[in-house]
Structures are given as structure tokens and as C-alpha cells.
C-alpha positions as CSV (number, residue, x, y, z in Angstrom):
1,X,14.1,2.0,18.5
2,X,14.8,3.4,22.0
3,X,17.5,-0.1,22.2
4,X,18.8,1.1,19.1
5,X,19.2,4.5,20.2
6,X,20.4,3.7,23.7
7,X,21.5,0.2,23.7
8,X,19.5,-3.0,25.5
9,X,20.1,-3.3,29.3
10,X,22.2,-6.1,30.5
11,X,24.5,-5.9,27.5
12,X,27.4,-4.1,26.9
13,X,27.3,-0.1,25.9
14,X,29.0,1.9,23.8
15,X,28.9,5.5,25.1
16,X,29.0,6.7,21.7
17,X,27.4,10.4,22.7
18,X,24.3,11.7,21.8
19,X,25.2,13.6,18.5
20,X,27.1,10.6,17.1
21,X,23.7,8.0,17.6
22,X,22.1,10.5,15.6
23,X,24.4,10.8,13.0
24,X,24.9,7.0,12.7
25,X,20.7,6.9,12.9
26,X,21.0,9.6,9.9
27,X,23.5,7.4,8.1
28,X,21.4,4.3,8.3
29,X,18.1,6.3,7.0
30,X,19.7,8.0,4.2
31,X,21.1,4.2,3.0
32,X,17.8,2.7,2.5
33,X,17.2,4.4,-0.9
34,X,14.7,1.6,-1.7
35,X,12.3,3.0,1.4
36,X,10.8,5.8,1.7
37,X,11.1,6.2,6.1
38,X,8.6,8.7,7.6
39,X,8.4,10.2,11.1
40,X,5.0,11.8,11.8
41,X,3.7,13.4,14.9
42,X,1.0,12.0,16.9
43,X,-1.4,14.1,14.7
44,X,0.0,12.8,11.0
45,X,2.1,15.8,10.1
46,X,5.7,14.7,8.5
47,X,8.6,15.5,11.2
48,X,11.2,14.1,9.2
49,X,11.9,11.7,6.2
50,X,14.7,9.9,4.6
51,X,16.4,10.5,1.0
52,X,14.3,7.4,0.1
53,X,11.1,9.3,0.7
54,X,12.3,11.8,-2.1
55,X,13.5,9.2,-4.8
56,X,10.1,6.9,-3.9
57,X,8.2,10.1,-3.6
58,X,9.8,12.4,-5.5
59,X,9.2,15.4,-3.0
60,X,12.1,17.3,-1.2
61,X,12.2,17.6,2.8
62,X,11.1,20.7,2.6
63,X,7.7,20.5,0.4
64,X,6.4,17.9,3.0
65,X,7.9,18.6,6.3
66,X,5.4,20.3,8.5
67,X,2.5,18.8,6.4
68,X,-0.3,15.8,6.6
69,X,1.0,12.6,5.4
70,X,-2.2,12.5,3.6
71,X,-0.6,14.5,0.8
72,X,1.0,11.1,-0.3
73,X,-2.8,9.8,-0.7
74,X,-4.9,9.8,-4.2
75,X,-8.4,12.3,-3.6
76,X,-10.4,9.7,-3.2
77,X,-8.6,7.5,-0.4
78,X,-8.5,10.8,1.3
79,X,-12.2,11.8,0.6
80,X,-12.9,8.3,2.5
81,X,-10.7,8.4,5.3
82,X,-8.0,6.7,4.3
83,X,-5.1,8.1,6.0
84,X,-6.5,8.5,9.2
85,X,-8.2,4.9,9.5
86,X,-4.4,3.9,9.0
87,X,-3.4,6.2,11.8
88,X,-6.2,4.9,14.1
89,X,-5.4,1.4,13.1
90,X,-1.2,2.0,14.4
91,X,-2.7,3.4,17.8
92,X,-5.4,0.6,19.0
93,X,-3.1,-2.0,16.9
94,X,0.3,-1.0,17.8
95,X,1.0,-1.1,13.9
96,X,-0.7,-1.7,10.4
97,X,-0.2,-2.6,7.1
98,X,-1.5,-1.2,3.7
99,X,-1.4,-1.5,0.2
100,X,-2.8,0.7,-2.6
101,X,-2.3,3.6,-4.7
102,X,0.4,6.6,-3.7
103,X,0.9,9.6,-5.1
104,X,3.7,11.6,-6.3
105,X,4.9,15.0,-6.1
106,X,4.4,14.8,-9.9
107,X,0.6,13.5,-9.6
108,X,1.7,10.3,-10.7
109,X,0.4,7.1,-9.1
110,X,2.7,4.3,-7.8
111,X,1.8,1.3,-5.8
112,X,3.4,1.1,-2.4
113,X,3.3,-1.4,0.2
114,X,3.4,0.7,3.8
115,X,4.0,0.0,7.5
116,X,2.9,2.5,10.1
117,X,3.8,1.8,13.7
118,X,2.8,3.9,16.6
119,X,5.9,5.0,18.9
120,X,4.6,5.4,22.6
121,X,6.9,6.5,25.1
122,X,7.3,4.7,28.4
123,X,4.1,5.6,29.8
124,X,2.2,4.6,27.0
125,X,1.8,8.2,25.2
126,X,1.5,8.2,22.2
127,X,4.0,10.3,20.4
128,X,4.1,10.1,16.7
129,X,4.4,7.1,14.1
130,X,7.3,5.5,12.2
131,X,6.0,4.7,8.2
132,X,8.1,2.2,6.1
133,X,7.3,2.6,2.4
134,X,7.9,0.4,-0.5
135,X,7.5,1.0,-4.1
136,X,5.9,-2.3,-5.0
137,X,4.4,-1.1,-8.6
138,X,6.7,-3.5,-10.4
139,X,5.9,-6.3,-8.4
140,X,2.3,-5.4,-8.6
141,X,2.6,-4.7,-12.5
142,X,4.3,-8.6,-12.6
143,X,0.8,-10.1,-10.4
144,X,-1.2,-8.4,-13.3
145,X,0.7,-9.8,-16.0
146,X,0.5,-13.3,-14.2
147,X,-3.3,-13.2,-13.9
148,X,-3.5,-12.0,-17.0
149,X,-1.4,-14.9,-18.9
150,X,-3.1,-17.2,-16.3
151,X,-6.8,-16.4,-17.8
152,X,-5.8,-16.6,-21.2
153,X,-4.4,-20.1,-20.4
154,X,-7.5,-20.9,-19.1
155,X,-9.5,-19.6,-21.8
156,X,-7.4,-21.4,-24.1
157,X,-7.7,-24.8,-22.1
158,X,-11.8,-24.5,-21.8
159,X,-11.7,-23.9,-25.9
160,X,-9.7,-27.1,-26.3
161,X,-11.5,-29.1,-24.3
162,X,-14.5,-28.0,-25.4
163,X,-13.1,-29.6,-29.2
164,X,-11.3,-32.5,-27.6
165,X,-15.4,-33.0,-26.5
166,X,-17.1,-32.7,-29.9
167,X,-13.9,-34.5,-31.7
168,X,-14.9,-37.5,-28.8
169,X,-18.7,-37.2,-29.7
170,X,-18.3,-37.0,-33.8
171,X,-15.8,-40.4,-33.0
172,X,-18.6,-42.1,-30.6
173,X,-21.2,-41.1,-33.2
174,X,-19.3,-42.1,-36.2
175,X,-18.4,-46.0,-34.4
176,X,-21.8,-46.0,-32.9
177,X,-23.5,-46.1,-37.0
């Protein structure tokens, strides 16, 4: 992120100022509607989000700003550590990835696939984490429906074979007389 930000050493620079890299950083967040973007602190509270947080989540910047990302869990992921495991996990790791069961600012539940990555200055200080989320509850919905159709094709094939077997054994009997 800092290249982004700043640019990579050894290549050419813009010196677009400060303000303006934010903007076009703003810009860029806001456009991913189909991700939710989170910046936390090094402790899990929300710093910032992007406009995809609110349509995925359906909370504004100011319900969550200020508050745990654990919000976003269901009781009992957060009754069993959930969240934090994920944070621990980003910091010894570097990054992690999740999938389960999100909640939203309505109490609904939507399945989300989610990337946490720990941000670490130049020293190695740990400074917050970056969170990529995904609403993955179609695709998940589709998986269910395909192991669904998938065991009633199986059922249907073990109850055919079973008859193609006694049809085989009535024909063996029947030519054995």
C-alpha cells in the first residue's frame, strides 16, 4: 500500500501531493461496491470503511466507525473467539482468510468470504489491519443446491442399480430353471 501511496523506488514518480493520493485512494475504495474494505486499528476498532461496507453490510460510517469489527460477527462466533483468532492469525501470519456467517445491521445473516492483512510500518509495528469482504451467499447458496442435486442423483443411481441387480438375478434365475 505504502508503493501505492508513494510510488515504488527506482521508477518514475508522480508528485501528485498528498491530498490528491488520498482522494484518488478514496475514489478507488468507494468504486469497489462489490467489497466491503475495512481499516481497523491494531486493536480491531473500525477506522474507516468504504461505500461497499454499507451496501454489503448495510451499516453507515458512522454506526461502526469507532467500534469492534466484531459487531459484523453472529453471538456465537464472538462467544468463541472468533474475531480475535482472525486478528491473531493476520499478526503471526501476516494475513488470513475466513469464511462463515456475517451479520447485518439488519440482524440478517450473509455469507462472506474475508481477507484480513496486518499493516506493519517499517519497523515491524504493527499498526492496524486492512479487511477485504465479499458477499459470497449466492455462490454459497449455488454449492448447496449442487450437493443437493448431486445426492439425489446418487440416490437415484443406488435405486436403479439396486433393480438393474434383482432384474439380473430374476433373468439368471428364470434361464438357470
Amino acid at each position: 500500500m505504502t508503493e501505492f501511496l508513494h510510488g515504488k523506488k527506482g521508477r518514475k514518480q508522480t508528485k501528485a501531493p498528498a491530498a490528491e493520493r488520498e482522494e484518488l485512494l478514496r475514489l478507488f475504495f468507494d468504486r469497489l461496491s462489490d467489497y466491503a474494505i475495512i481499516l481497523l486499528d491494531a486493536e480491531g476498532m473500525i477506522v474507516t470503511w468504504s461505500l461497499g461496507g454499507e451496501r454489503i453490510n448495510l451499516f453507515r460510517a458512522e454506526d461502526v466507525i469507532g467500534k469492534h469489527f466484531s459487531l459484523f460477527y453472529p453471538p456465537e462466533d464472538v462467544r468463541q473467539g472468533k474475531p480475535q483468532r482472525l486478528l491473531d492469525e493476520a499478526a503471526t501470519q501476516g494475513r488470513t482468510d475466513d469464511e462463515g456467517w456475517r451479520l447485518r445491521r439488519d440482524g440478517t445473516r450473509f455469507w462472506a468470504r474475508v481477507v484480513i492483512t496486518a499493516l506493519r510500518d517499517k519497523s515491524g509495528t504493527l499498526k492496524g489491519y486492512g479487511s477485504v469482504v465479499s458477499d459470497e451467499t449466492q455462490r454459497k447458496g449455488a454449492e448447496g443446491a449442487l450437493q443437493d442435486l448431486t445426492k439425489k442423483l446418487d440416490q437415484r443411481v443406488q435405486e436403479r442399480t439396486s433393480q438393474l441387480d434383482q432384474v439380473n438375478r430374476e433373468l439368471r434365475d428364470s434361464l438357470a430353471q
